[in-house]
C-alpha positions as CSV (number, residue, x, y, z in Angstrom):
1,X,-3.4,-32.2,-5.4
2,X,-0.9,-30.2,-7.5
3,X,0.5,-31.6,-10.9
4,X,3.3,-32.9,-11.4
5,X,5.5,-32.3,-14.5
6,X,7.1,-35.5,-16.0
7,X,10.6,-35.6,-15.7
8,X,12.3,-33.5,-18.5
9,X,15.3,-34.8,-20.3
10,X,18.6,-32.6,-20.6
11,X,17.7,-30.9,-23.6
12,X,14.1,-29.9,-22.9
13,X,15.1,-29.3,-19.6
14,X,18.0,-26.6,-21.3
15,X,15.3,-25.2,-23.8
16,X,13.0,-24.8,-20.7
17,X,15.3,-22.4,-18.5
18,X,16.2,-20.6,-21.5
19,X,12.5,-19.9,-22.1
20,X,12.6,-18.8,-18.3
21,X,15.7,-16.2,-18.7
22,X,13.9,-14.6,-21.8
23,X,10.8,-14.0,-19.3
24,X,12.9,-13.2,-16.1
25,X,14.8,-10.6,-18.1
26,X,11.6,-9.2,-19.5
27,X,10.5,-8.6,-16.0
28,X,13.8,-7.2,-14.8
29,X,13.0,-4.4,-17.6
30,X,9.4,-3.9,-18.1
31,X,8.0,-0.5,-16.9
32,X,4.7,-1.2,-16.2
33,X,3.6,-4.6,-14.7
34,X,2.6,-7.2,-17.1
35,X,0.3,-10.3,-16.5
36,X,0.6,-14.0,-16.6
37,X,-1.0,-14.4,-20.6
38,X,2.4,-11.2,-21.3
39,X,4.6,-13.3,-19.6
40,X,3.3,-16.7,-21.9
41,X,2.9,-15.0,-24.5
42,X,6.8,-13.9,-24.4
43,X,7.7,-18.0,-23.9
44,X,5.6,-18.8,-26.6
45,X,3.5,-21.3,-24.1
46,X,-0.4,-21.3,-22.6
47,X,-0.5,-19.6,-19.5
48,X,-1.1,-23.2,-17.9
49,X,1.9,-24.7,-19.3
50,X,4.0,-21.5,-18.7
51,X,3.3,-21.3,-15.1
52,X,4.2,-25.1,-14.5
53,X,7.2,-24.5,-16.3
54,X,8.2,-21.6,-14.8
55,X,7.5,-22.7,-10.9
56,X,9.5,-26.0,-11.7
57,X,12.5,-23.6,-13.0
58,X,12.8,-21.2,-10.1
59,X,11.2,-22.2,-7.6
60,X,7.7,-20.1,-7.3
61,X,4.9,-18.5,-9.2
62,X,5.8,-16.2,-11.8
63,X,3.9,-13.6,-10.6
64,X,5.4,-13.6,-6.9
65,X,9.1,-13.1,-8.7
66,X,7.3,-9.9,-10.6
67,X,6.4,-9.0,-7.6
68,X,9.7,-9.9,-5.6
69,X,11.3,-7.2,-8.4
70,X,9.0,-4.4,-7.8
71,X,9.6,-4.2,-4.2
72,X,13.0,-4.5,-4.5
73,X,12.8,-1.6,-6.9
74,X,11.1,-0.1,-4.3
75,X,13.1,-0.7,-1.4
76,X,16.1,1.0,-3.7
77,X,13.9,4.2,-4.7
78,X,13.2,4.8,-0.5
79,X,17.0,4.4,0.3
80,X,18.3,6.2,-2.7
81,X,16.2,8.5,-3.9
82,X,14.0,12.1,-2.5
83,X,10.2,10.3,-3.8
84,X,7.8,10.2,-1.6
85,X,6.3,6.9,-1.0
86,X,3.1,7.9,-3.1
87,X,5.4,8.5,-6.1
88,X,7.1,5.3,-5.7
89,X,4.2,3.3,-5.3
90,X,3.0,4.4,-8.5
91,X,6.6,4.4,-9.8
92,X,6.7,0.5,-9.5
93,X,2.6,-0.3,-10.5
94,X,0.8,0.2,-7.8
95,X,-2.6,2.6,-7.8
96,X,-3.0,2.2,-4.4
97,X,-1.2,3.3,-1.9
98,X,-2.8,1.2,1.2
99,X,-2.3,-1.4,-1.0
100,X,1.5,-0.9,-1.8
101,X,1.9,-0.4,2.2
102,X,0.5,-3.8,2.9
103,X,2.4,-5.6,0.8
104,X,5.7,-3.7,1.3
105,X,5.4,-4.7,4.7
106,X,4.2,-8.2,4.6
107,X,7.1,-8.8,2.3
108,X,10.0,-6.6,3.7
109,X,9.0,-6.6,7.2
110,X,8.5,-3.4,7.5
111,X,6.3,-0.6,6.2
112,X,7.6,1.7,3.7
113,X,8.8,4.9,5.9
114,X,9.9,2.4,8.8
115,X,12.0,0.7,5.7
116,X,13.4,4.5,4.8
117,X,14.1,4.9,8.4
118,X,15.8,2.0,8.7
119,X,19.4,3.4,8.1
120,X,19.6,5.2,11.4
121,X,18.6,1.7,13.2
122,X,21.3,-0.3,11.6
123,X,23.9,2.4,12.4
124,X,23.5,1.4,16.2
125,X,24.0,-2.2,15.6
126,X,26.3,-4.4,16.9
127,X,26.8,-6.9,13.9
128,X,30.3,-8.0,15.7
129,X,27.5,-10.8,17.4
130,X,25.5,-13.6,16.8
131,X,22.1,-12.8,17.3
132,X,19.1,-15.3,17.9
133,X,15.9,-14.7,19.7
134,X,12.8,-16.5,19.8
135,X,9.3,-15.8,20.8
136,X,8.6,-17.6,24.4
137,X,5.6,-18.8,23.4
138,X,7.6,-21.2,20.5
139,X,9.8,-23.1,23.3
140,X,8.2,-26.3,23.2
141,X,8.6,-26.7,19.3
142,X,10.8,-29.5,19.5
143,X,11.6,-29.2,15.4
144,X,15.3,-28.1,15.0
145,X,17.8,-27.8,12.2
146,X,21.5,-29.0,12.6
147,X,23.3,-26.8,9.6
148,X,26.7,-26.6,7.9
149,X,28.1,-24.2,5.4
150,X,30.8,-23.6,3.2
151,X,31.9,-20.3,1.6
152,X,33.4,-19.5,-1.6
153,X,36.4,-17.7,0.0
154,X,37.6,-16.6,3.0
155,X,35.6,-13.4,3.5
156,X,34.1,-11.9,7.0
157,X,30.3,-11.8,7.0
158,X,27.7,-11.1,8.6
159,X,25.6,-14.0,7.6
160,X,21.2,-14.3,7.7
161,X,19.6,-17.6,8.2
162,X,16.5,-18.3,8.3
163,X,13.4,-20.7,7.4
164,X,11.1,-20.0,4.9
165,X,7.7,-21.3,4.1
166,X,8.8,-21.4,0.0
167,X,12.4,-20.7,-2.0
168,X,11.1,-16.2,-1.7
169,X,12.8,-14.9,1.0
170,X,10.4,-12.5,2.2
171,X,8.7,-10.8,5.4
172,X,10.3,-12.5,8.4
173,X,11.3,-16.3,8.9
174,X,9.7,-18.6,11.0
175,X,12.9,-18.8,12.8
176,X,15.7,-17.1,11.8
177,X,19.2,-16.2,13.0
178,X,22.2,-13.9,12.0
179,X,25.8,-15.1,12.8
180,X,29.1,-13.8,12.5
181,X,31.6,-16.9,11.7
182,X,31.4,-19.4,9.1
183,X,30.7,-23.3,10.6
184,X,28.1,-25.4,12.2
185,X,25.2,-23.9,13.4
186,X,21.6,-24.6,15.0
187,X,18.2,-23.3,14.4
188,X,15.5,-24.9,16.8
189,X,12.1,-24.1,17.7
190,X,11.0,-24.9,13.9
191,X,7.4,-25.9,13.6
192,X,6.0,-28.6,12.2
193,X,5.5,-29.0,8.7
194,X,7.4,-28.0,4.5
195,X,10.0,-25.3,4.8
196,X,12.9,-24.0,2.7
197,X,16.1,-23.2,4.5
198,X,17.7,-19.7,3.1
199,X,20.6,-17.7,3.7
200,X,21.9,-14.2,2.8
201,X,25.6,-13.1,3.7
202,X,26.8,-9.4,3.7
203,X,30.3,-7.8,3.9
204,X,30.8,-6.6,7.6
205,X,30.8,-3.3,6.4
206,X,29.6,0.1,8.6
207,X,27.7,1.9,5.9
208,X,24.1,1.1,6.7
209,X,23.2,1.0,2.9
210,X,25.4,-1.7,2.5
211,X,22.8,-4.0,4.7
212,X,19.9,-2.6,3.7
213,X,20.8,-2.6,-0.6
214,X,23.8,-5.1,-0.5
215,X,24.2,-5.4,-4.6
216,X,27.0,-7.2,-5.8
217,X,28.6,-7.9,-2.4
218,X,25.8,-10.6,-1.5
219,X,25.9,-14.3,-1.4
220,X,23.0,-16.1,-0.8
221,X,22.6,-20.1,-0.1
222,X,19.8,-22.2,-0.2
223,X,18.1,-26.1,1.6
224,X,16.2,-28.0,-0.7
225,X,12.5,-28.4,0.4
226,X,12.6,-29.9,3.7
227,X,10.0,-31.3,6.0
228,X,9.7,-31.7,10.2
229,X,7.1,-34.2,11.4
230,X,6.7,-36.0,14.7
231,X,9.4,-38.8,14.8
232,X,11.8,-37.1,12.2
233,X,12.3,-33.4,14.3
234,X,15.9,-32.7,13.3
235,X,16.9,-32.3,9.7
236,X,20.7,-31.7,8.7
237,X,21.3,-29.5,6.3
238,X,24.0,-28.1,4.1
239,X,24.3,-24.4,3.0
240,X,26.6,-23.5,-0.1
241,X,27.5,-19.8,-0.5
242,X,27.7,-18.8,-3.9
243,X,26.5,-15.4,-5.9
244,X,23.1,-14.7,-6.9
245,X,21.6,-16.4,-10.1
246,X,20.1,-14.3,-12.4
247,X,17.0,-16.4,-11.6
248,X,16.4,-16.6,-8.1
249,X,14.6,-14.0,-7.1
250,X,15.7,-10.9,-5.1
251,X,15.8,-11.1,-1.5
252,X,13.2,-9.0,-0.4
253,X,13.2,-8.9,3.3
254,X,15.4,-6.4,5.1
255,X,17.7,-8.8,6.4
256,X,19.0,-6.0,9.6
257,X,15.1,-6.4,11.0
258,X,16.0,-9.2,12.2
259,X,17.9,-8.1,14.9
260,X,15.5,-5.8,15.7
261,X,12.5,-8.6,16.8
């Protein structure tokens, strides 16, 4: 059974996510990958305490959102730059290169020279429609979410959905769907079982990069933790559109892939 921290009062609760930024911002910069006793050491805590502190404050493991900033480092090196994928897998810590390509993939979807390809691809799309498609073999998962959303403004978008076994938006979802208008929407065929609802909208733009890298032009929403379970197999769910935090971890999946399941 995992811990449970006690419920932290305002003020250690603010001295807490400060100790977070300090170790987030160390990650954003660091050149080499550090461990879990660098990271501790840098919050001033045990690498027990820091971990517990840090997974209550954003979400997951501080080593997964390391890791969720290499590959997006990564991602932007293959879309922006002449390296070849040996270079950058070195470039963001990696000795291996089998290795790098496994975990690029499991986490963006793709593998590393698919991902550089990937530009072309989302050329041809048609982002003017809602897409959803679902395996055949899920139709009798009864689970299904009824969603809202709200935007900040009145912007077109093209917006991602999808679920998500924790609050790192990586690989592909367990169900997942991209629409065009702001509103109610529907996501069935969700299994069984603890899930995090997240959402990614980008500017209905033509320039490929613009999907693939979206920057400052992203807004991103997220569900609390959610569960399905036979006799409660519809959730409702809100999603609020606002910026990225500086402590939610990138979104590492290449959102276009999903149209191309």
């Amino acid at each position: 059974m995992e811990l449970q921290l006690a419920p932290a009062s305002d003020d250690i609760l603010i001295d807490h996510t400060r100790m977070v930024e300090r170790v987030v911002m160390a990650m954003r910069a660091e050149t080499e990958p550090l461990a879990l006793t660098d990271y501790a050491e840098i919050a001033g805590l045990s690498p027990f305490y820091f971990n517990r502190i840090f997974r209550q404050i954003i979400g997951i493991p501080p080593g997964e959102f390391a890791t969720s900033l290499r590959f997006e480092r990564a991602k932007q090196l293959l879309l922006t730059t002449s390296a070849s994928v040996t270079e950058i897998c070195f470039e963001v810590g990696y000795e291996s290169l089998g290795t790098f390509s496994t975990r690029f993939k499991n986490l963006v979807g793709v593998t590393p020279a698919a991902f550089r390809n990937l530009p072309d691809a989302v050329a041809e799309m048609d982002f003017s429609q809602s897409i959803f498609r679902v395996d055949p073999r899920k139709l009798h998962i009864r689970g299904k979410i009824e969603g809202t959303m709200t935007f900040p403004d009145e912007r077109r978008a093209s917006i991602f959905v999808g679920v998500f076994p924790s609050a790192l938006a990586v690989s592909s979802p367990i169900v997942g769907r991209m629409l065009t208008e702001v509103g109610p929407f529907e996501l069935p065929y969700v299994p069984y079982g603890n899930w995090v609802l997240l959402a990614a909208a980008l500017p209905q733009v033509t320039d490929p990069l613009e999907h693939l890298l979206p920057a400052n032009q992203l807004l991103v929403a997220a569900s609390p933790l959610f569960r399905l379970q036979p006799g409660e197999e519809t959730v409702a769910l809100h999603l609020e559109f606002r910026e990225p935090h500086p402590l939610e971890p990138p979104v590492v999946t290449a959102l276009p892939t999903l149209l191309l399941a």
